[in-house]
C-alpha positions in Angstrom: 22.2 0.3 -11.9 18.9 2.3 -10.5 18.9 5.9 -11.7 18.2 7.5 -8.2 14.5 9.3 -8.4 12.9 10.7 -5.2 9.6 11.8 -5.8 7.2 9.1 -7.0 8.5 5.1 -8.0 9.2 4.7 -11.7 7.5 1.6 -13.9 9.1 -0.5 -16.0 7.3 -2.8 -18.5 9.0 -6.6 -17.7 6.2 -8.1 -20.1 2.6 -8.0 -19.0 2.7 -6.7 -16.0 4.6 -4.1 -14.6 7.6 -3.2 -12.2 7.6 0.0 -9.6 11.2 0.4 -8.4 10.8 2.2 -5.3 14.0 5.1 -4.3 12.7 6.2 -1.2 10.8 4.9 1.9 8.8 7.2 2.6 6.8 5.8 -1.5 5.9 2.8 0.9 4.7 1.4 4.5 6.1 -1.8 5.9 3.1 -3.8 7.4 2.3 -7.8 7.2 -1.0 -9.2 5.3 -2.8 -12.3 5.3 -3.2 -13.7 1.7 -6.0 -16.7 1.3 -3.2 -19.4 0.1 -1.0 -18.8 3.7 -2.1 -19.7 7.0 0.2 -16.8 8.7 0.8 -13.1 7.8 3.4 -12.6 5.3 5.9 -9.8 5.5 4.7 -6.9 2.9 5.0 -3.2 1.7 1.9 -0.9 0.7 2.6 1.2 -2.4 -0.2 3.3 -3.8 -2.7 1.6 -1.4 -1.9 -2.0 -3.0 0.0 -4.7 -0.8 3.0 -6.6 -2.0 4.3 -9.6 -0.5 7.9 -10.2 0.2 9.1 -12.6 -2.9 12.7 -12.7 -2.5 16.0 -10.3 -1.8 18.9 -9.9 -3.9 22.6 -8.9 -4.4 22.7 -7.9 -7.9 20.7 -5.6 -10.2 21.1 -7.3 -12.7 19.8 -10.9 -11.6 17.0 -8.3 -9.6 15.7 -7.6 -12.9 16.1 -10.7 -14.3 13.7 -12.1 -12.0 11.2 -9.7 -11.9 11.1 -9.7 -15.7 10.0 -13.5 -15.2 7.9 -12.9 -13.0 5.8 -9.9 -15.0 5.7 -12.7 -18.2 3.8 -14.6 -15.4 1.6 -12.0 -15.5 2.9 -10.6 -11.8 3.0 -7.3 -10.9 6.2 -6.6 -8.4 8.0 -4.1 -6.4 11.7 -3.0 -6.2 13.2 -1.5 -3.3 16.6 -0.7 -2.3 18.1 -2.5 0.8 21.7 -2.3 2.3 23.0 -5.5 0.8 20.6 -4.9 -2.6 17.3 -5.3 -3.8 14.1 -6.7 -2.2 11.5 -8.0 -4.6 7.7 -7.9 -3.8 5.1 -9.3 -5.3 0.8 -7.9 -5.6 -1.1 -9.5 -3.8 -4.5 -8.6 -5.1 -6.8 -10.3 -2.1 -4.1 -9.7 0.4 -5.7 -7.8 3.6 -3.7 -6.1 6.2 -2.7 -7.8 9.1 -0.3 -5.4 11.1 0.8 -2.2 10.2 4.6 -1.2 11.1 5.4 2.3 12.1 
């Protein structure tokens, strides 16, 4: 499990690139962006003025850091944050531009 911390998201080294595993909402803004390889706005997050793209959600700690640890040997910087039924994965998207911005 997540060790609960409230003020700022912790990193994790999964290989090259690293993990922020968000514990509060108010570390991040929902929004959608518009990445060059998609024709319509993805679903996103904004964490320290950098957009994340919505990779996949998951039950399981576990298999959430599993997947993310794949993902940084990639070379992928991602996102963790909490959701009722688990964890949601994000990934950077370094030329991602904001679309909409939720409230």
């Amino acid at each position: 499990m997540f060790s609960p911390v409230e003020s700022e998201s912790t990193k994790l080294q999964q290989g090259p690139a690293p993990t922020k595993i968000i514990q509060s909402q108010s570390q991040y803004r929902t929004c959608q962006i518009k990445v060059p390889d998609l024709e319509k706005p993805v679903p996103a997050v904004c964490v320290d003025q950098e957009y994340y793209s919505f990779f996949k959600a998951v039950e399981g700690a576990d298999k959430t850091l599993e997947i993310v640890a794949k993902l940084g040997t990639g070379g992928d910087s991602t996102v963790i944050t909490k959701t009722p039924k688990g964890y949601a994965i994000w990934v950077k998207e370094p030329q991602g531009e904001l679309h909409r911005s939720k409230a």
